[in-house]
C-alpha positions in Angstrom: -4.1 39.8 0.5 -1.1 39.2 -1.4 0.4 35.3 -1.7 2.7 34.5 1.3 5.1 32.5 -1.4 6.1 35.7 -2.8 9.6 36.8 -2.6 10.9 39.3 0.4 12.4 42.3 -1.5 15.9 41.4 0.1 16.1 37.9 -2.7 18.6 38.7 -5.1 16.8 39.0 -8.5 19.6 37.7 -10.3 19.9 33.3 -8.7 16.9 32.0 -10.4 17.3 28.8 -8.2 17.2 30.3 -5.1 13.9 32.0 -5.7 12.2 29.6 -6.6 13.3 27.2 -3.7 12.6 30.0 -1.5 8.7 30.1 -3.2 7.9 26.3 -3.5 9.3 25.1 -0.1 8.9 28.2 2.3 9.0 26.6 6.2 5.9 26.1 7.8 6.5 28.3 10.9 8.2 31.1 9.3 7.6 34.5 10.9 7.1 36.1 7.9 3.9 34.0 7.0 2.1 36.1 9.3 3.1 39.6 7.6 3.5 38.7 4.2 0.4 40.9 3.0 2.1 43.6 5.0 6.0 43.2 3.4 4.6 42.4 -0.1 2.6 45.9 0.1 5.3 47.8 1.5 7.6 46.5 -0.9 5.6 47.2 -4.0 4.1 50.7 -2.7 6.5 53.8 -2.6 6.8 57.5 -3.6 3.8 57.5 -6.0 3.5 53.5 -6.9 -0.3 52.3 -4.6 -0.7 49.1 -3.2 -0.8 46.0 -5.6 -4.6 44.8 -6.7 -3.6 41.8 -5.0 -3.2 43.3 -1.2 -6.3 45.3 -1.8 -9.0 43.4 -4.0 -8.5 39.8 -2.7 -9.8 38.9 0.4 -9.0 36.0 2.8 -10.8 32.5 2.8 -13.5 32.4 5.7 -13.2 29.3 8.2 -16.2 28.0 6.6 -14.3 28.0 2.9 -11.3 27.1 4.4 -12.8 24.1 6.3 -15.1 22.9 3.5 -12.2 22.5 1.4 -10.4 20.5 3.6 -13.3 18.0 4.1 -13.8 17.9 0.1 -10.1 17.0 0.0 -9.5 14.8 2.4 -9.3 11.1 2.4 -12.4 10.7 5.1 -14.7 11.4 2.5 -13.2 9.7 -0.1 -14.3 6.5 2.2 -17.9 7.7 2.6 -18.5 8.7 -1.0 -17.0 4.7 -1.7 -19.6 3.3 0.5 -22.4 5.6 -1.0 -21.6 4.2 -4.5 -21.2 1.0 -3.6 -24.4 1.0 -1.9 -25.8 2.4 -5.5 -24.2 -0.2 -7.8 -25.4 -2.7 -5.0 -28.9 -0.8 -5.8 -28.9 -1.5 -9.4 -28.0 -5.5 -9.3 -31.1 -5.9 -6.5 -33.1 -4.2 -9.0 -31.7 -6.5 -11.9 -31.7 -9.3 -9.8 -35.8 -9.1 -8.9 -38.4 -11.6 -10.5 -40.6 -8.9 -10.0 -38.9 -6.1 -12.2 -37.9 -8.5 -14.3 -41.7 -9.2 -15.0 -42.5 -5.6 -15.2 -39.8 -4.1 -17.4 -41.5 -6.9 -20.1 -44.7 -4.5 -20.6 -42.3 -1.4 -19.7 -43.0 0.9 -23.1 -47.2 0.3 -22.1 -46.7 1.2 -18.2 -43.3 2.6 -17.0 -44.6 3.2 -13.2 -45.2 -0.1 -12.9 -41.1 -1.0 -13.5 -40.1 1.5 -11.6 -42.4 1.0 -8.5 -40.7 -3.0 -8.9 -37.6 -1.3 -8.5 -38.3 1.3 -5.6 -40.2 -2.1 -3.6 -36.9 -4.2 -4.2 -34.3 -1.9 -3.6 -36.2 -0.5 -0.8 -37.1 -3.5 0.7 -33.5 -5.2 0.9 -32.0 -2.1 2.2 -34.6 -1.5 4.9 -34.3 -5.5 5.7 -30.0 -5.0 5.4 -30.9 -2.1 8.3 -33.4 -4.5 10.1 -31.0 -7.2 10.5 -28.1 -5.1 11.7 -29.2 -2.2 13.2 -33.1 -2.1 14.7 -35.4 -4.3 13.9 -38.8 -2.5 14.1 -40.8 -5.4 13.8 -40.0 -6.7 17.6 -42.4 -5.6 20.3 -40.1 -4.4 23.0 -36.8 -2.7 22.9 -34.6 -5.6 24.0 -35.6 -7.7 21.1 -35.5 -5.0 18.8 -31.8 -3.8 19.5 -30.6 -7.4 18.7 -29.6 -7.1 15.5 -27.0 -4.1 16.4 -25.4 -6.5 19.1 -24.8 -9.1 16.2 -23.2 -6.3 14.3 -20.9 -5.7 17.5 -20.7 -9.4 17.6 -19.5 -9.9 13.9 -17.4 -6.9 13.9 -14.9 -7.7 17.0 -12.9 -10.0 15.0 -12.8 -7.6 12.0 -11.9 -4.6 13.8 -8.9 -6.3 15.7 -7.7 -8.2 12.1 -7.9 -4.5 10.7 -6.0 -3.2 13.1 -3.4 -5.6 12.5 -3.2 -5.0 8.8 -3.4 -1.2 9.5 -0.3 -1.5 11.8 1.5 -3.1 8.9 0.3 -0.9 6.2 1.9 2.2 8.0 5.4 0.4 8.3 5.2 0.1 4.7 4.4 -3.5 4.8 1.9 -5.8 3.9 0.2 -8.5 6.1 -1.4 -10.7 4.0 -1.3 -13.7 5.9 -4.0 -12.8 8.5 -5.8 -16.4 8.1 -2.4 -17.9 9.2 -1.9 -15.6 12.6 -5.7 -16.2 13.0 -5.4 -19.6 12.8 -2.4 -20.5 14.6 -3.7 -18.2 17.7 -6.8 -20.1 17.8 -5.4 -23.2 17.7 -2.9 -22.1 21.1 -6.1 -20.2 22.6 -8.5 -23.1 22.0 -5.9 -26.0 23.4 -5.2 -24.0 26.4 -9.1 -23.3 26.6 -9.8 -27.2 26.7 -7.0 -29.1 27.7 -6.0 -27.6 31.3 -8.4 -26.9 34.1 -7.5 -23.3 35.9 -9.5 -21.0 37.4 -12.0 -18.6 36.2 -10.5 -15.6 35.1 -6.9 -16.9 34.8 -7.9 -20.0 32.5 -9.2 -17.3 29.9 -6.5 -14.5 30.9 -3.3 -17.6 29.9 -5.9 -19.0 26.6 -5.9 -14.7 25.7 -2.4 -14.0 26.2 -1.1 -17.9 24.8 -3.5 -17.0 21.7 -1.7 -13.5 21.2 1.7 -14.6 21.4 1.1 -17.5 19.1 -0.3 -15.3 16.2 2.6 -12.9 16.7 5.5 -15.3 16.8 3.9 -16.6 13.0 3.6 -12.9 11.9 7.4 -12.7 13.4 8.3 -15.3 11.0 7.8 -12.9 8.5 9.5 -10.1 9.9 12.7 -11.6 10.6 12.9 -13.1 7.0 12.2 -9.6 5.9 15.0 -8.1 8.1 17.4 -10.6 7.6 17.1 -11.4 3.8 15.1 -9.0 2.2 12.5 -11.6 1.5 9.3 -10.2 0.2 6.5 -10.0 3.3 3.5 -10.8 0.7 5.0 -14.2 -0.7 6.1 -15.1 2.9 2.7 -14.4 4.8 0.9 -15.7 2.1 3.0 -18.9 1.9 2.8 -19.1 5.6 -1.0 -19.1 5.3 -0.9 -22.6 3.6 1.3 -23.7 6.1 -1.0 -22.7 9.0 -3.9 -24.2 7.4 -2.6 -27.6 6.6 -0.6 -28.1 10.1 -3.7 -26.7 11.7 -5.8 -29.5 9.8 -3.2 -32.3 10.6 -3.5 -31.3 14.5 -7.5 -31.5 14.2 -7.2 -35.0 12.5 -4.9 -36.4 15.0 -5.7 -37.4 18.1 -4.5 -36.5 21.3 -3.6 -32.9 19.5 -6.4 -30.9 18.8 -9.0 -33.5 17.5 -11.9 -34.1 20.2 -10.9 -37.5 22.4 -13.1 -40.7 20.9 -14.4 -38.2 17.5 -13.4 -39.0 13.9 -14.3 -35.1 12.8 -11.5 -32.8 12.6 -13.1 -31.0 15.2 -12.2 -30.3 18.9 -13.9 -30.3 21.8 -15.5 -27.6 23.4 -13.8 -24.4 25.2 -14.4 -25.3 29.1 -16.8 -22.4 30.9 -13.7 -20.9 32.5 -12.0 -19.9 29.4 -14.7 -18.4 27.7 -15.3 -15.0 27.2 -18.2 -13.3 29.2 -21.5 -12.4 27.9 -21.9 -8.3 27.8 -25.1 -7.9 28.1 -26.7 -11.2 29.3 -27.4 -14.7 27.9 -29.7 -13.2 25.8 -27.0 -12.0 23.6 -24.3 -12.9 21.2 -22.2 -10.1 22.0 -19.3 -11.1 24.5 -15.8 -9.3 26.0 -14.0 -9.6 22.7 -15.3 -6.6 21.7 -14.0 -4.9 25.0 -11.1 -6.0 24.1 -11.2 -5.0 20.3 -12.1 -1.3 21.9 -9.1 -1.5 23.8 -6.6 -2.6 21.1 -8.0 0.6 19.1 -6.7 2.7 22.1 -3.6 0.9 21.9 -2.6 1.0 17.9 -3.6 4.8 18.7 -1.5 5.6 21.1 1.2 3.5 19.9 1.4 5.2 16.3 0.1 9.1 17.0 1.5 9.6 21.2 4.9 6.9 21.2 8.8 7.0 19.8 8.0 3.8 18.5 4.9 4.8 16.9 6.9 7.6 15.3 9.7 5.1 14.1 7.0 3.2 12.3 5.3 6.1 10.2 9.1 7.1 9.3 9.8 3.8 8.1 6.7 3.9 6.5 7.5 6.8 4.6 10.7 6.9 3.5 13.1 3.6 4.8 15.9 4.9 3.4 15.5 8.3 4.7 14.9 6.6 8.1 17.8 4.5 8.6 20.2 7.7 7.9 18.2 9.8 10.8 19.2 6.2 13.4 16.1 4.4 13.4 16.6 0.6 13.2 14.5 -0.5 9.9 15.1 -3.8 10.4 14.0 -4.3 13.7 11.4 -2.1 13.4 9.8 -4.4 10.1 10.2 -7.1 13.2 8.4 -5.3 15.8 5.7 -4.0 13.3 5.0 -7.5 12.6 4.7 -9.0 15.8 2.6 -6.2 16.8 0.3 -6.9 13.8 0.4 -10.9 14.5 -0.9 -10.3 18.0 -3.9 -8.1 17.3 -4.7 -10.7 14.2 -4.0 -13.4 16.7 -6.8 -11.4 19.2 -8.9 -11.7 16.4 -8.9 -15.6 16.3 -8.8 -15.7 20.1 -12.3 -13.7 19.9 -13.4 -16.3 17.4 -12.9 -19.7 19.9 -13.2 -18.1 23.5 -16.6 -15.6 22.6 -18.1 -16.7 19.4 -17.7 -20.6 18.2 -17.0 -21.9 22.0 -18.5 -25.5 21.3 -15.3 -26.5 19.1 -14.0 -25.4 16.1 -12.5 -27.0 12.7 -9.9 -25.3 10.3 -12.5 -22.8 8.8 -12.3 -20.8 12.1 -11.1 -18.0 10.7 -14.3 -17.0 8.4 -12.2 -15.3 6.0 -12.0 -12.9 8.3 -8.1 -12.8 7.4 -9.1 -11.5 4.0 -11.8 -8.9 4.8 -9.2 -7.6 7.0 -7.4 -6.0 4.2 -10.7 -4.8 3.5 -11.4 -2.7 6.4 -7.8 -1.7 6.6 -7.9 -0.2 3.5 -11.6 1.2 4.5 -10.5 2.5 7.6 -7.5 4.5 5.4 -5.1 2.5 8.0 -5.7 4.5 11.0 -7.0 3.2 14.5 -10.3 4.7 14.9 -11.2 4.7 10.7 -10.5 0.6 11.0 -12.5 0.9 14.0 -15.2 2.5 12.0 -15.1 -0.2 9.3 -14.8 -2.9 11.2 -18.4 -1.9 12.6 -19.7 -1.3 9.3 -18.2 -4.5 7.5 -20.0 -6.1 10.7 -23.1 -4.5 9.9 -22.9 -5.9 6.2 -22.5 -9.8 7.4 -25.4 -9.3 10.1 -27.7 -7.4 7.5 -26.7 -9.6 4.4 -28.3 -12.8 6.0 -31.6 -10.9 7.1 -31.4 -9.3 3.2 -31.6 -12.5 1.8 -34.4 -13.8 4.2 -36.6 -11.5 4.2 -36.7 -10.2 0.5 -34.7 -13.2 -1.2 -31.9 -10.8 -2.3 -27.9 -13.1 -3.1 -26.1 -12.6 -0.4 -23.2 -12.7 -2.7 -24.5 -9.1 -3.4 -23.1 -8.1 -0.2 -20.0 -9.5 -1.2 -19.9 -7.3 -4.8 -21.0 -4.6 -2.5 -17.7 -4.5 -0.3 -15.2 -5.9 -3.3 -17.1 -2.3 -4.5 -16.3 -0.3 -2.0 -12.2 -1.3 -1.8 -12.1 -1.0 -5.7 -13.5 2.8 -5.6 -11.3 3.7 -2.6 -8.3 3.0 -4.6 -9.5 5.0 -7.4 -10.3 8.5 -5.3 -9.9 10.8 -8.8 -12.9 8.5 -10.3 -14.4 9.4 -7.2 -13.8 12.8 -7.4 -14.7 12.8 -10.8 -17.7 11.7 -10.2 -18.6 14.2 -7.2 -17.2 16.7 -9.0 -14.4 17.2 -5.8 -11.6 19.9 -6.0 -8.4 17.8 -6.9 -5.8 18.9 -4.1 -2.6 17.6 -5.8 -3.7 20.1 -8.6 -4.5 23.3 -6.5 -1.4 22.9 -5.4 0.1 22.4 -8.6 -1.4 25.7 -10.0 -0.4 27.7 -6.8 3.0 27.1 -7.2 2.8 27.5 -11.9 1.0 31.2 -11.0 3.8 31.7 -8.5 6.8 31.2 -10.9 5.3 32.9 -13.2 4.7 35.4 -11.7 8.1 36.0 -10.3 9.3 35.4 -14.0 7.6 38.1 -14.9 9.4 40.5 -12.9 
C-alpha cells in the first residue's frame, strides 16, 4: 500500500513549498486518505509502466500491530513502567538496608546462595507485608477482617484523589497549584468551625460544614487566580506564598480562644466535630472508610465531564495549550485562569473537608493537612492530569501510606523507603525517553520524524 502523504498527480511539480505543506500537514478527514493506495497506483501505472513495489509488496498494519504500538507509545504506560521501576530501586535499598544481607554478603565469595536467599526473604517479605497492609491481609481468619487493610487504602486515598484532582484541573489550564496545603487548610478550618460551633440538624449540619469547607478553599485558590488575571503575577510564588499565610493564620486561630482553640484548652487544638457534621461510616463502625470517598468518586465524575463533555472544559484545554492562540479564537483567558482556580481550590478544599468531617473528627491542629497538599502534585503528575489516571493514583499512593506502616512493622523495613519509592516514581515519569530507553519502547516523536524525512525525500527525488 503506498504512503497516503504522497502527492496527488494534479500538485504542480514546480512550488516546492506547496508540496511539502501538502505532505507534512495533510487534513485528518480528507477523502482521499481512503483511496490513496488506489490514486498513487493509478498515477504511477500506465501504457507499459506496473504498479509501484510500494502498492504491491507492502502490506497494511494488522489491528493487533497497530494497537500494540499505540499502547507502547502512549503515556499510560509510561506511568506503569515508572511504578515498576520504582518498585525495583525500592527493591534494591530493602535489600541494602537488611541486617540479614548485610551479614550474608560478609562470607559472599564462600556461599553466594546464602546472600541472595537474604535478599529474596527481605525484598519478598516487605513487599508481601506492603500488600498485607493495604490490600488483603491473609493472616486474618475471616473475610471481614481480612479486607481491612484495602478499606484503609480507600480511607487514605479520598483526600489524595480529590487534592489530585485539584492540581490536575490546574495543570490542564496551564497552571500550577502549588499551594494545595493552603486551600486544604483554610477549608478545614471553615468545615471544622461550622462542624463544632453551631448545632443543626443531621444531614444539613454536615451538608453547610461540606459546602462552607469548599467555598473556603476555593476563594484562597481564587486569590491566586485573580492576581494572575489581573497582574500577571506568577501562580507558583503566589500559592506557595499563600501557603505560609494559611498556615500561620490557621495557627493563630488555634492558639486563640474563642476562634478555633478548644474552650478551657491551652493546645492549639479544637474541639471535636459534633456527630451531626460528621461524615458516615460506609461500611459500618468497624471501619475507617467513611462518605468522603463517595464524594471523591463523585468529584472524578465531575473534573470528567467538565474537561472531556463541557464548553468550559473545552475553554480550559485551549488555554492550556496555546493562550495566545486562545484569546484570538474569543475565549476569555483571564477569566478562565480565575475559574480554573477556583475550581481547583474547591476540590483541594474537599480534600481537607474529608480530613476533619471523616478521618481526624476528634479535633484537629495545623498539621491537618498530612502533606497531603504536596503528594498531590504527586498523583497529578501520576495520574498524567486526567480524572480517572489521578483517580487511579490517588488509590495507589493510598495503598503506599497504608502498606508502608505495615512494611515497617512486620519486617522492620524505613518507612522513608516508601517515600524514595514515590519521589522515584515522579522523577522517572518526567524522564519517559530514560524510560523508554530502558524498555527498549518505539520513540513516537521519531517515527514520526522519519515518516515525514522518507517522505520529502522521496518527493525530492522525483
Amino acid at each position: 500500500m503506498s504512503d497516503p502523504q504522497q502527492p496527488r498527480g494534479d500538485v504542480p511539480r514546480g512550488d516546492e513549498s506547496d508540496i511539502d505543506v501538502a505532505i507534512e500537514e495533510p487534513a485528518a478527514g480528507s477523502p482521499e486518505r481512503g483511496t490513496a493506495s488506489t490514486d498513487a497506483a493509478a498515477g504511477a501505472s500506465g501504457p507499459g509502466v506496473p504498479p509501484t513495489r510500494e502498492a504491491a509488496d507492502v502490506p497494511p498494519p494488522s489491528r493487533w500491530h497497530t494497537m500494540l504500538h499505540e499502547i507502547a507509545t502512549g503515556n499510560a504506560i509510561i506511568s506503569v513502567l515508572a511504578v515498576v521501576l520504582a518498585l525495583v530501586v525500592g527493591a534494591i535499598m530493602i535489600a541494602f538496608t537488611d541486617e540479614r544481607v548485610q551479614q550474608a554478603s560478609v562470607y559472599f565469595f564462600a556461599r553466594p546462595g546464602d546472600t541472595f536467599q537474604a535478599i529474596w526473604d527481605s525484598v519478598s517479605g516487605a513487599y508481601a507485608a506492603l500488600f498485607q497492609g493495604a490490600v488483603y491481609n491473609f493472616r486474618r481468619d475471616n473475610f471481614i477482617d481480612g479486607i481491612r487493610p484495602l478499606t484503609e487504602t480507600l480511607t487514605f486515598a479520598t483526600p489524595l484523589i480529590a487534592g489530585g484532582l485539584g492540581v490536575a484541573l490546574a495543570f490542564r489550564v496551564g497552571m500550577f497549584n502549588i499551594g494545595g496545603r493552603g486551600q486544604m487548610l483554610i477549608a478545614a478550618s471553615v468545615a471544622g468551625w461550622i462542624a463544632f460551633g453551631f448545632d443543626l440538624p443531621w444531614g444539613i449540619h454536615m451538608l453547610v460544614a461540606l459546602v462552607g469547607g469548599l467555598i473556603g478553599g476555593a476563594l484562597w485558590a481564587g486569590i491566586a487566580g485573580v492576581l494572575k488575571a489581573r497582574t500577571g503575577a506568577h501562580e507558583v510564588i503566589v500559592t506557595i506564598m499563600l501557603n505560609y499565610v494559611a498556615f500561620y493564620l490557621v495557627s493563630w486561630m488555634l492558639r486563640t480562644p474563642g476562634l478555633l482553640q478548644a474552650p478551657g484548652s491551652s493546645n492549639p487544638k479544637t474541639p471535636p466535630m459534633k456527630e451531626t457534621a460528621i461524615f458516615p461510616a460506609l461500611l459500618g463502625p468497624q471501619y475507617n472508610l467513611h462518605f468522603g470517598f463517595i464524594l471523591a468518586v463523585l468529584a472524578t465524575v465531575v473534573v470528567w465531564w467538565i474537561l472531556n463533555r463541557s464548553s468550559l472544559g473545552f475553554k480550559f484545554r485551549a488555554v492550556g495549550i496555546n493562550p495566545n492562540a486562545a484569546r484570538v479564537a474569543g475565549i476569555n483567558v483571564k477569566g478562565m485562569y480565575v475559574y480554573a482556580m477556583l475550581i481547583a481550590g474547591a476540590l483541594l478544599g474537599l480534600a481537607g473537608v474529608s480530613q476533619v468531617l471523616g478521618t481526624v473528627t476528634s479535633g484537629f491542629t495545623a498539621g491537618i493537612d498530612a502533606g497531603i497538599g504536596f503528594d498531590a502534585i504527586t498523583v497529578a503528575l501520576l495520574g498524567r492530569s486526567t480524572p480517572w489516571g489521578t483517580f487511579a493514583a490517588g488509590i495507589l499512593f493510598g495503598a503506599f501510606k497504608a502498606g508502608g506502616f505495615s512494611m515497617q512493622a512486620a519486617e522492620g523495613v524505613p518507612i522513608e523507603i516508601v517515600l524514595v519509592v514515590q519521589s522515584l516514581i515522579v522523577l522517572f515519569i518526567a524522564a519517559p525517553p530514560l524510560v523508554r530507553t530502558i524498555f527498549r519502547l518505539p520513540d513516537p516523536e521519531g517515527r514520526k520524524r522519519r515518516s515525514r524525512a522518507t517522505t520529502t525525500k522521496e518527493v525530492a527525488a522525483k
